[in-house]
C-alpha positions as CSV (number, residue, x, y, z in Angstrom):
1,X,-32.9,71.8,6.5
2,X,-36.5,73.0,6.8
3,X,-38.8,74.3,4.4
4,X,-39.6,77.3,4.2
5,X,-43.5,76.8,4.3
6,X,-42.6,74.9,7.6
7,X,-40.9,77.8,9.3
8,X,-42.0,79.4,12.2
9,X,-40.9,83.1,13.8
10,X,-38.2,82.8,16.8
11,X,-36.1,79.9,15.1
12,X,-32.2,80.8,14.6
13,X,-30.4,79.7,11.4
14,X,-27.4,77.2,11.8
15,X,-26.3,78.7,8.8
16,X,-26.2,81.9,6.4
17,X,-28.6,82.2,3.7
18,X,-27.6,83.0,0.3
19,X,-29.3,83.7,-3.0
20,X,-28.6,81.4,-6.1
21,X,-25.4,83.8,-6.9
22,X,-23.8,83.0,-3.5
23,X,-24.7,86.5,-1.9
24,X,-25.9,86.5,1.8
25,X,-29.3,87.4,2.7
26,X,-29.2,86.6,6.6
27,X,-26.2,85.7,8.7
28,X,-26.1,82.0,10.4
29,X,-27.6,83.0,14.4
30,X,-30.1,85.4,13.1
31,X,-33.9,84.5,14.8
32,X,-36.3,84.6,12.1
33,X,-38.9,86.6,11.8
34,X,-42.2,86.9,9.1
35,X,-40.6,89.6,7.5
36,X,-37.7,87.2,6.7
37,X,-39.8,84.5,5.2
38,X,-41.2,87.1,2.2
39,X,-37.2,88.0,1.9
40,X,-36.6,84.4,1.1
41,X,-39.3,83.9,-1.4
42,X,-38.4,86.7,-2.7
43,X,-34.8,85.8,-3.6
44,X,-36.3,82.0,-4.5
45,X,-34.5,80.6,-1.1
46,X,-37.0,77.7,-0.9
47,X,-35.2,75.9,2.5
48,X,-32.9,76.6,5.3
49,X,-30.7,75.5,7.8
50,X,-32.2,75.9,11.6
51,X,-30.8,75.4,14.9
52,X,-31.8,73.3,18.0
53,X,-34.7,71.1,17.6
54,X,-37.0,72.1,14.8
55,X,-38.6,69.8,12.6
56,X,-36.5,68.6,9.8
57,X,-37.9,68.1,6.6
58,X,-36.3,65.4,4.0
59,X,-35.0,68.2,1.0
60,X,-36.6,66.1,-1.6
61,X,-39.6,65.7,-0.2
62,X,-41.6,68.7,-1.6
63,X,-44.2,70.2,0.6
64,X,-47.7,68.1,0.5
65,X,-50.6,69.2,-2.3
66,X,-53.8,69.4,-0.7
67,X,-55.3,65.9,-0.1
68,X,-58.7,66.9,-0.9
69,X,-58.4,67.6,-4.5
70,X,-59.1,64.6,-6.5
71,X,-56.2,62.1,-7.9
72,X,-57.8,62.4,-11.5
73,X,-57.8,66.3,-11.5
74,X,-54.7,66.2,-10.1
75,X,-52.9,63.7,-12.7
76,X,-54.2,66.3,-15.4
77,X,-53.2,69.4,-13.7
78,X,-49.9,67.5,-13.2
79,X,-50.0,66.7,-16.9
80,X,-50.7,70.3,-17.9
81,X,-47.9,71.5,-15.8
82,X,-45.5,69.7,-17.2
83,X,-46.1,71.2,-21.0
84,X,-46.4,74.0,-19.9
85,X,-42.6,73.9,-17.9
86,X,-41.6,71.5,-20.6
87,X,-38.5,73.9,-21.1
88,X,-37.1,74.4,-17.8
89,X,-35.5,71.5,-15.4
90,X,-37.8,70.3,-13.0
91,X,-34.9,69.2,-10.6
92,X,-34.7,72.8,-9.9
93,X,-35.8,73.9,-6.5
94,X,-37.2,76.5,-7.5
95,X,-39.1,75.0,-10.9
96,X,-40.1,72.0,-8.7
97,X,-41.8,74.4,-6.0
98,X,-43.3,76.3,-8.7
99,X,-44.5,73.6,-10.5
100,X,-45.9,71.7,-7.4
101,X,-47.7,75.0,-6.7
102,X,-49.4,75.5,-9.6
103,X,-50.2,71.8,-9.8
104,X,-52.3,72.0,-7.1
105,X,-53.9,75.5,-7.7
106,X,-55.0,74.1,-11.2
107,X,-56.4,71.2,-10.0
108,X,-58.6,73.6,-7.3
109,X,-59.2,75.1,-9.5
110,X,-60.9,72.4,-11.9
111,X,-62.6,70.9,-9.0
């Protein structure tokens, strides 16, 4: 499973890709191309399945925050984030991604 962040054009999926409602977006041998990465974050596909010998990325291991920003600012962004997503569930993949990207935008933000 790689990340979507961590793809790179020319890999082939190992497996199809489907939305949340089990519809396919790309059949399993397809090579990837940019084009296909917006498609995914379009349809909130926020990891796939890759062939041969790409990097493989722990799934619940979110993608790294910028190391620069401050740990203060970044505990209060954190803080912020989680009021303001206090009603969704942050074990979702795509709440967690969105949450982990706003996180670090606020805390550039603040900085």
């Amino acid at each position: 499973m790689v990340h979507i962040d961590n793809l790179t054009p020319g890999m082939v999926l190992s497996r199809n890709v489907c939305d949340r409602s089990g519809r396919m977006l790309l059949p399993a041998g397809a090579e990837l191309t940019d084009k296909h990465f917006s498609i995914f974050r379009m349809w909130g596909v926020l990891e796939v399945e890759v062939a041969g010998d790409a990097v493989v990325e722990d799934a619940e291991t979110p993608a790294p925050l910028n190391l620069e920003i401050d740990p203060e600012r970044l505990a209060e962004a954190r803080a912020e984030m989680e009021r303001l997503f206090i009603y969704n569930d942050p074990e979702h993949p795509a709440i967690k991604e969105l949450m982990r990207i706003c996180t670090e935008r606020r805390a550039t933000r603040a900085a």
